[in-house]
Backbone as JSON Lines, residues from 0, in Angstrom:
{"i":0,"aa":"X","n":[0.84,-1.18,0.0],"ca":[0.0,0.0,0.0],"c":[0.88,1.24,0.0]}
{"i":1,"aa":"X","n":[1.34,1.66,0.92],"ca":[2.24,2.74,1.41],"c":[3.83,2.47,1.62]}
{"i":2,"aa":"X","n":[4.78,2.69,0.76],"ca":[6.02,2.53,1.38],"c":[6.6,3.48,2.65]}
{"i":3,"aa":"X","n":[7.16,2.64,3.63],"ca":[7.84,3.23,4.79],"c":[8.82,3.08,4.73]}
{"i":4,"aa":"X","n":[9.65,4.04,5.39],"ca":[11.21,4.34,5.3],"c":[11.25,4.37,7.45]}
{"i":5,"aa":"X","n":[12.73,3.94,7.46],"ca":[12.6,3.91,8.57],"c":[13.17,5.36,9.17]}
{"i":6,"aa":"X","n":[13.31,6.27,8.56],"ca":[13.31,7.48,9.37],"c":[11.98,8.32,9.22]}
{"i":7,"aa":"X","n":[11.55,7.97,8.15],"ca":[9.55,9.06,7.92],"c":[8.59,7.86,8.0]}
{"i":8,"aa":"X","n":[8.07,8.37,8.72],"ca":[6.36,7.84,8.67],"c":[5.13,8.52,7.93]}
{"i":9,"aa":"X","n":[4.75,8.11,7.55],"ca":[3.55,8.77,7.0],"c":[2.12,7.36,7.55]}
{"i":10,"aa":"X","n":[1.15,8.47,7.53],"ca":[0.16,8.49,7.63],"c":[-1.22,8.65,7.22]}
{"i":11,"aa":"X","n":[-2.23,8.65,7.08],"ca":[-3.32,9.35,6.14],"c":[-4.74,9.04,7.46]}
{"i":12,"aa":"X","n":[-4.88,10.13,7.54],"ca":[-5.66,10.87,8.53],"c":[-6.76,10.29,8.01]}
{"i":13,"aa":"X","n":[-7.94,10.65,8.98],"ca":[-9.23,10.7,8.17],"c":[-10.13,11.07,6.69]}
{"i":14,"aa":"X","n":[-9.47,12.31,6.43],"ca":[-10.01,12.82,5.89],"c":[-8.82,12.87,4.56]}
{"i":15,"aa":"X","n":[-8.14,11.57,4.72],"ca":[-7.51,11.54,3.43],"c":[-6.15,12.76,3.15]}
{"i":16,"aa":"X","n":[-5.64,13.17,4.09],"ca":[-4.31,13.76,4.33],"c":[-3.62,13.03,4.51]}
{"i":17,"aa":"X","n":[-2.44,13.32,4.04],"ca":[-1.22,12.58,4.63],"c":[-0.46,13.79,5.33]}
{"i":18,"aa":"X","n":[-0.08,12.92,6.93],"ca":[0.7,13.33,7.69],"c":[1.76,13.05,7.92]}
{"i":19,"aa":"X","n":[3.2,13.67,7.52],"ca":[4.51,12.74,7.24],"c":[5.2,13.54,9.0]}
{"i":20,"aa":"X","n":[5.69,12.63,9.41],"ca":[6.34,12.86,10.64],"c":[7.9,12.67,10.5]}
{"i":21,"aa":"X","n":[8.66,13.69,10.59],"ca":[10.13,13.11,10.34],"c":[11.04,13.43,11.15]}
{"i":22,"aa":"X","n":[10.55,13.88,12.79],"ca":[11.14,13.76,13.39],"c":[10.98,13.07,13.94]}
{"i":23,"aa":"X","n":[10.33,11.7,14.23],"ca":[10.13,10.7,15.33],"c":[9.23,11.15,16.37]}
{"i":24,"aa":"X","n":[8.21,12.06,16.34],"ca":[7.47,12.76,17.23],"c":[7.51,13.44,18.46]}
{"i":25,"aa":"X","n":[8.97,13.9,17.89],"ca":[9.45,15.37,19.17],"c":[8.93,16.48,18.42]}
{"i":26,"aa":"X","n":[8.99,17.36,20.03],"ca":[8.49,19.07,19.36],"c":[9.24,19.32,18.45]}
{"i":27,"aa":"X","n":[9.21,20.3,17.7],"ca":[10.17,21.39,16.9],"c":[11.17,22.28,17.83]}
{"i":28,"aa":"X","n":[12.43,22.45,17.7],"ca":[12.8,23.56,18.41],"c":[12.39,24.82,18.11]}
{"i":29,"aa":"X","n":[11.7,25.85,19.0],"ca":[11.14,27.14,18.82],"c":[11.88,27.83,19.15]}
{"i":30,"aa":"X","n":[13.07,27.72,19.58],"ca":[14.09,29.57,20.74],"c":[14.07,30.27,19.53]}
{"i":31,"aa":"X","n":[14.6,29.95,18.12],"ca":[14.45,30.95,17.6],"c":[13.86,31.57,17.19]}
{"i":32,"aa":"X","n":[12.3,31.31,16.82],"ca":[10.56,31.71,17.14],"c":[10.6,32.48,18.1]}
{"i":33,"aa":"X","n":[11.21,32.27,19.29],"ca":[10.19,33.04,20.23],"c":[11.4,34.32,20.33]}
{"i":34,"aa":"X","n":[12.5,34.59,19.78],"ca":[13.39,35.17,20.0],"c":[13.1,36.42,18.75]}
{"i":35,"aa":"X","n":[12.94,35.94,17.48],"ca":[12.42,36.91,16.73],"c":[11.25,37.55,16.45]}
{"i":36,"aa":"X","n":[10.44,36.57,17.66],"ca":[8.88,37.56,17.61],"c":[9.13,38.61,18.89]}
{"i":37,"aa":"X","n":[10.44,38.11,19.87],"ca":[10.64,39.36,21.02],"c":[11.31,40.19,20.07]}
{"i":38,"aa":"X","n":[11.95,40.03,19.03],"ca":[12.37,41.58,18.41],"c":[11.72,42.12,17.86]}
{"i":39,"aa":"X","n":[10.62,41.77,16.92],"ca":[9.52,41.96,16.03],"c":[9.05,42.99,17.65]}
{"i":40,"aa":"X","n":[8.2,42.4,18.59],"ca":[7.79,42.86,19.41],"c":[8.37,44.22,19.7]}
{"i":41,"aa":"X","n":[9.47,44.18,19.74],"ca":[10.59,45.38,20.69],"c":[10.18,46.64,19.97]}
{"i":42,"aa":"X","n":[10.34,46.11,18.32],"ca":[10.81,46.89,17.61],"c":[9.5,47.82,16.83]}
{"i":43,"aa":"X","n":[8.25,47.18,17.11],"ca":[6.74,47.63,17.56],"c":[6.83,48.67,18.4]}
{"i":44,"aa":"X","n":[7.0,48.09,20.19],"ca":[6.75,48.89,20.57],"c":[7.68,50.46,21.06]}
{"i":45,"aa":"X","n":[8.69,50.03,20.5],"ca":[10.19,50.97,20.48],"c":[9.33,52.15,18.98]}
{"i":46,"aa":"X","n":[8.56,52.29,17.99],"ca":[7.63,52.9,17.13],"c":[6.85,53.67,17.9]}
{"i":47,"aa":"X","n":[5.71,52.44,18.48],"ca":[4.81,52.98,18.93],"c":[5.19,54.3,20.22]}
{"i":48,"aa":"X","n":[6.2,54.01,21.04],"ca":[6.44,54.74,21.98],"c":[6.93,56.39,21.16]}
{"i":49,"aa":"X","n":[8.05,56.22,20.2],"ca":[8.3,57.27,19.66],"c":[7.28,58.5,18.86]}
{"i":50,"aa":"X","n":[6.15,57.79,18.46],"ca":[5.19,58.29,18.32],"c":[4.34,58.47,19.08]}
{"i":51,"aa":"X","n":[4.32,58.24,20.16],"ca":[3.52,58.81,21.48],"c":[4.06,59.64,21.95]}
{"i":52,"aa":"X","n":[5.78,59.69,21.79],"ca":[6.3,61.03,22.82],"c":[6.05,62.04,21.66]}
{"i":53,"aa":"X","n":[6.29,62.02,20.23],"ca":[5.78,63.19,19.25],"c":[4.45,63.29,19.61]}
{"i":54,"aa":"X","n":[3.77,62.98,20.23],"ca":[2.41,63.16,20.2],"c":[1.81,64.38,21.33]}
{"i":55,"aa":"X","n":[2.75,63.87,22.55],"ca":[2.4,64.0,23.67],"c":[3.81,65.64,23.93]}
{"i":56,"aa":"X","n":[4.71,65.66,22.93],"ca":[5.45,67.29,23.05],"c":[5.06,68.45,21.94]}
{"i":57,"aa":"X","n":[4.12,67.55,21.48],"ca":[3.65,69.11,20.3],"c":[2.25,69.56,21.07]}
C-alpha cells in the first residue's frame, strides 16, 4: 500500500491527508521563534512609543 522508510512515517488521517512525521514525534525547536517575535515585538513597541512622545510634546 504505502512505502515506509525507517526514518519518515507517514500516515493518512481521516479525511484523506497525509501526515509525514520526520522527526520521530518530538516538538520542533522554537528559541528561535520566540526570539524573533521578542524583536519583532521590541521593535513595535520601540515605534509605537516614539510616536507617542511626538504626540504627547507638540
Amino acid at each position: 500500500m504505502l512505502a515506509q522508510s525507517h526514518t519518515m512515517k507517514m500516515e493518512i488521517t481521516a479525511k484523506g491527508v497525509f501526515h509525514v512525521d520526520k522527526n520521530g514525534g518530538q516538538e520542533p525547536d522554537l528559541k528561535g521563534t520566540f526570539t524573533s517575535v521578542m524583536i519583532v515585538a521590541g521593535v513595535i513597541i520601540a515605534m509605537w512609543s516614539s510616536v507617542f512622545y511626538l504626540f504627547v510634546t507638540r
